[in-house]
N, C-alpha and C positions, 0 to 999 in steps of 0.2 A: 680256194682249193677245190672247189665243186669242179668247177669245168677242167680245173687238169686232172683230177682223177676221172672224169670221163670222157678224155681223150687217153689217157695211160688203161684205159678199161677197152676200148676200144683197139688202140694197139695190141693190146696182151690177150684180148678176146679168149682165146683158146687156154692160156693159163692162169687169170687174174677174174677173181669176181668181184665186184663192188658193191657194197648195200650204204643204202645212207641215209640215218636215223635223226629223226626229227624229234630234240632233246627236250622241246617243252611237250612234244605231244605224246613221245615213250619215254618218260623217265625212269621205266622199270630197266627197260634195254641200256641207257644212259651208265645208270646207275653198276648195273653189270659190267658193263666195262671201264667204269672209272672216267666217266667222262667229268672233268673238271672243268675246262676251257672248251671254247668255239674259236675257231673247227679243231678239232681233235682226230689224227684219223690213225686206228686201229687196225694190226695185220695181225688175222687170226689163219690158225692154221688146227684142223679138227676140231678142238673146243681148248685151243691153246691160244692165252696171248703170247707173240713173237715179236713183236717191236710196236715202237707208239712214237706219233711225234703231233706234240700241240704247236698251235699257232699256225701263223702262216708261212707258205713256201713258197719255192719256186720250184719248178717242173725237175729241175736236175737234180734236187733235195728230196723229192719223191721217187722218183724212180733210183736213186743210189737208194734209199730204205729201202724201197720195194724189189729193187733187183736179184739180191742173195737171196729173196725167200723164194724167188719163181723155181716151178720143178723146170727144168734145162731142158724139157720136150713138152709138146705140145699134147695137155692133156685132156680128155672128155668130161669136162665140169658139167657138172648137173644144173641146168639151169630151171629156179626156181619161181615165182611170180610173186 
C-alpha cells in the first residue's frame, strides 16, 4: 500500500497529504487512530476521521476512497517536515 499511496500523493500533490506512521515505534499515534491491522490507511480531514480501509489494496480501491474527500480545486496545503 506504501508505494501506491506515494504515487496517489504525488498525483494529488496539490490536494492530498500523506503521513505514514510507524505502529511499533508511535503507538501513541497508532493508537489514536484505531490502528488495528497493517496497513491500515486513515483519511483525516481537520481533526476528523472520514473513512478507513484495512488491509491491502489495489490502486483503484484507493483512489475510489480517496477520491470523494479530495476538495474539487487545487488547494495550498501546508506542508509540514
Amino acid at each position: 500500500m506504501e508505494s501506491l499511496l506515494a504515487q496517489l500523493a504525488r498525483k494529488e500533490r496539490d490536494r492530498l497529504r500523506v503521513a505514514r506512521v510507524d505502529v511499533e515505534e508511535d503507538a501513541e499515534t497508532a493508537s489514536r487512530f484505531r490502528v488495528r491491522k497493517v496497513p491500515t490507511l486513515v483519511l483525516v480531514k481537520g481533526k476528523r476521521t472520514i473513512a478507513r480501509f484495512e488491509g491491502r489494496a489495489k490502486a483503484a480501491d484507493i483512489e475510489e476512497l480517496v477520491e470523494p474527500h479530495l476538495p474539487s480545486e487545487k488547494t495550498d496545503l501546508k506542508r509540514t517536515s
